[in-house]
C-alpha positions as CSV (number, residue, x, y, z in Angstrom):
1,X,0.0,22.9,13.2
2,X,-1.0,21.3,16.4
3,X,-4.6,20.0,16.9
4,X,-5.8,22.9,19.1
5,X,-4.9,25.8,16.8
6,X,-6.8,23.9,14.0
7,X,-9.7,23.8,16.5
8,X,-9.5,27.5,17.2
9,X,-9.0,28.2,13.9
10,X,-12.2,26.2,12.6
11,X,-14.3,28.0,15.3
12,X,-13.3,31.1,14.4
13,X,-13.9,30.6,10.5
14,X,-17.5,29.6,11.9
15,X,-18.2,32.5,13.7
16,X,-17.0,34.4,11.1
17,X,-19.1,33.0,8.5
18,X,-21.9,33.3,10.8
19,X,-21.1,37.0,11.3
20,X,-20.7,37.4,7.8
21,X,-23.7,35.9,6.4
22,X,-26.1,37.8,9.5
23,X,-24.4,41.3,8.4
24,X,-25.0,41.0,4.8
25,X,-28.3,39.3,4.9
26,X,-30.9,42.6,4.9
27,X,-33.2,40.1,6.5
28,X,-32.0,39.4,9.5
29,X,-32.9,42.0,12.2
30,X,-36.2,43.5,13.2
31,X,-39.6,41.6,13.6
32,X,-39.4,39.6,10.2
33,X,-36.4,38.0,9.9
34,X,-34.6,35.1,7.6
35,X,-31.4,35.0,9.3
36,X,-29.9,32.9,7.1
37,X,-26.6,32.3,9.3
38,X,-29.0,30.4,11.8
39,X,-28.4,27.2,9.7
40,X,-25.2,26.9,10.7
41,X,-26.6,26.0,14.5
42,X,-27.0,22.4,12.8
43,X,-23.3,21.6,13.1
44,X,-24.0,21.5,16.7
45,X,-26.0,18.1,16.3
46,X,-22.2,16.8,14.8
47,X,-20.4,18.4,17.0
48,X,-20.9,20.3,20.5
49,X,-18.0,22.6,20.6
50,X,-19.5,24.4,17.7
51,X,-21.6,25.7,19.7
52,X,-18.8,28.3,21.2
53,X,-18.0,29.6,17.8
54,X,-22.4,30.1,17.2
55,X,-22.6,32.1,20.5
56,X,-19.7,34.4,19.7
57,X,-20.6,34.7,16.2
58,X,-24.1,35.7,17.0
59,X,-22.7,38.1,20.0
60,X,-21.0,39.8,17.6
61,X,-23.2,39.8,14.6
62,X,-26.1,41.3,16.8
63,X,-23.8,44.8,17.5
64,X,-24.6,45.8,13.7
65,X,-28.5,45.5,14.8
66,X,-31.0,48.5,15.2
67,X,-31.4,47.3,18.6
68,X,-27.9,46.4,19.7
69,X,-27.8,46.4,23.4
70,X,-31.2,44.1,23.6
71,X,-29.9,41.8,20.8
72,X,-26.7,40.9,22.4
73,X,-28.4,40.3,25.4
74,X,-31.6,38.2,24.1
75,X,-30.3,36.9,20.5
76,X,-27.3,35.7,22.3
77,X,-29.4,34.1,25.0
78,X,-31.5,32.7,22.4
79,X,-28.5,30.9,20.8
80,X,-26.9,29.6,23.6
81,X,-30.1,27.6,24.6
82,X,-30.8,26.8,20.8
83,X,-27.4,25.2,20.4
84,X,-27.8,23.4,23.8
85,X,-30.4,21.9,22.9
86,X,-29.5,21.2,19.4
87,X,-26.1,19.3,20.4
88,X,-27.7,17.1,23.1
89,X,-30.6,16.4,20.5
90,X,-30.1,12.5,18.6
91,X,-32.6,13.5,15.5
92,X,-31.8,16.2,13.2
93,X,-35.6,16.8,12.4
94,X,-36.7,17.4,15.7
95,X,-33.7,19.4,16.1
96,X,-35.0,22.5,14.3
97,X,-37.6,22.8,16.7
98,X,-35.6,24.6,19.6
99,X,-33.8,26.9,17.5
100,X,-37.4,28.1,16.4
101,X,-39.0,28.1,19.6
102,X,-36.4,30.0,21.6
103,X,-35.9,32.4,19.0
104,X,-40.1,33.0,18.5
105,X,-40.1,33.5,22.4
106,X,-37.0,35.1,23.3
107,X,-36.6,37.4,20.5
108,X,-40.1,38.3,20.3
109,X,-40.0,39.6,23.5
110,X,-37.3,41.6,22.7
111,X,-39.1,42.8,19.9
112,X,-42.1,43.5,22.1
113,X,-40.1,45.6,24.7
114,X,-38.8,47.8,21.8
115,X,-41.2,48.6,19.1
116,X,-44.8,48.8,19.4
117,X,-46.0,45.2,18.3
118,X,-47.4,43.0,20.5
119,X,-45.4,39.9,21.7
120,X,-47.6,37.3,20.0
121,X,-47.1,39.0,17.1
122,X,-43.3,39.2,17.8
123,X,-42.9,35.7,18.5
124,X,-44.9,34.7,14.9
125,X,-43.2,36.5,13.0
126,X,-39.7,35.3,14.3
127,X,-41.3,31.7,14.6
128,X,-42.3,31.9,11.0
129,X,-39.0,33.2,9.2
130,X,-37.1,31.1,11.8
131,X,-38.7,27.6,10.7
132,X,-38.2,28.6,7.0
133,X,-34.8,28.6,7.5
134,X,-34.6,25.8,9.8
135,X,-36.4,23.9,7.4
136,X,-34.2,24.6,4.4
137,X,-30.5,23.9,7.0
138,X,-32.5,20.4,8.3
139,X,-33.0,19.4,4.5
140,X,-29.6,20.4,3.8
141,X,-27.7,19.1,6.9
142,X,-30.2,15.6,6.4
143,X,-28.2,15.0,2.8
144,X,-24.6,16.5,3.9
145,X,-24.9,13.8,6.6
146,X,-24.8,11.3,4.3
147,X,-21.7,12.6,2.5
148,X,-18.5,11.2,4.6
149,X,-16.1,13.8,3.0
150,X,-18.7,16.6,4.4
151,X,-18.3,15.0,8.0
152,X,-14.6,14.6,8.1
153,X,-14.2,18.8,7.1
154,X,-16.1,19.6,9.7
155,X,-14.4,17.0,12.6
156,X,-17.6,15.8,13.1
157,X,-17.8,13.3,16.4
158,X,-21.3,12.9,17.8
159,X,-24.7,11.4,16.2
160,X,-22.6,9.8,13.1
161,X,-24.2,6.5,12.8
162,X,-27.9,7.5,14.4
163,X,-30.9,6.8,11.4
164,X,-33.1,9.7,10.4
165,X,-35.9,8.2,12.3
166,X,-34.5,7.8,15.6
């Protein structure tokens, strides 16, 4: 198998798995969420093109939510800055932040045009169940970082040698 179909193919069992874990997840629509499949946005920091598989996964993942046609449109913005930001970041830790704050903003406003709580409210709640889960992928992605096995599955190529404090 040539090296671009074993690309494809490892993007697509990403988005997949992304889709998967969203849909089955009860927790992962509406104003208080712990989308679990959001920890996957790490691999990102290892490797950029994982960002295509996130964006598509998340595209379709939002279609099974109450609110469809606004959570394409703003979850997937929401990712696609997220995972920007997260493969151009050099520190894992600081990572988390933007998948967090792009998510409390842009999907609280989402949120805030469809039901009837306020924005600020919103943008807590998603902020809140957000960095939970951020939280628990950074502490997980900080110690599969270390394994060398772990980096070679997933083709990693970008912040390999960086230290946790830079």
């Amino acid at each position: 198998m040539n090296n671009k179909i074993k690309d494809i193919v490892r993007l697509s069992i990403i988005a997949a798995l992304y889709v998967a874990l969203t849909v089955i997840n009860p927790f992962s629509y509406n104003a208080i969420q712990f989308r679990i499949s959001e920890i996957l946005v790490l691999l990102c920091f290892f490797r950029k093109d994982y960002s295509i598989a996130l964006i598509i996964g998340c595209f379709i993942s939002n279609f099974f939510s109450g609110f469809m046609l606004y959570d394409i449109i703003f979850g997937t913005i929401a990712t696609i800055l997220a995972c920007i930001c997260v493969m151009c970041s050099k520190n894992i830790y600081l990572s988390i932040i933007y998948p967090i704050l792009f998510n409390s903003i842009i999907v609280g406003y989402e949120l805030s045009l469809v039901t009837d709580v306020s924005f600020t409210l919103n943008a807590l709640y998603v902020g809140i169940g957000e960095a939970v889960v951020m939280i628990v992928g950074v502490i997980i992605f900080s110690r599969l970082r270390k394994n060398n096995s772990f980096l070679e599955i997933i083709k990693a190529n970008q912040n390999l040698n960086l230290k946790d404090s830079e």
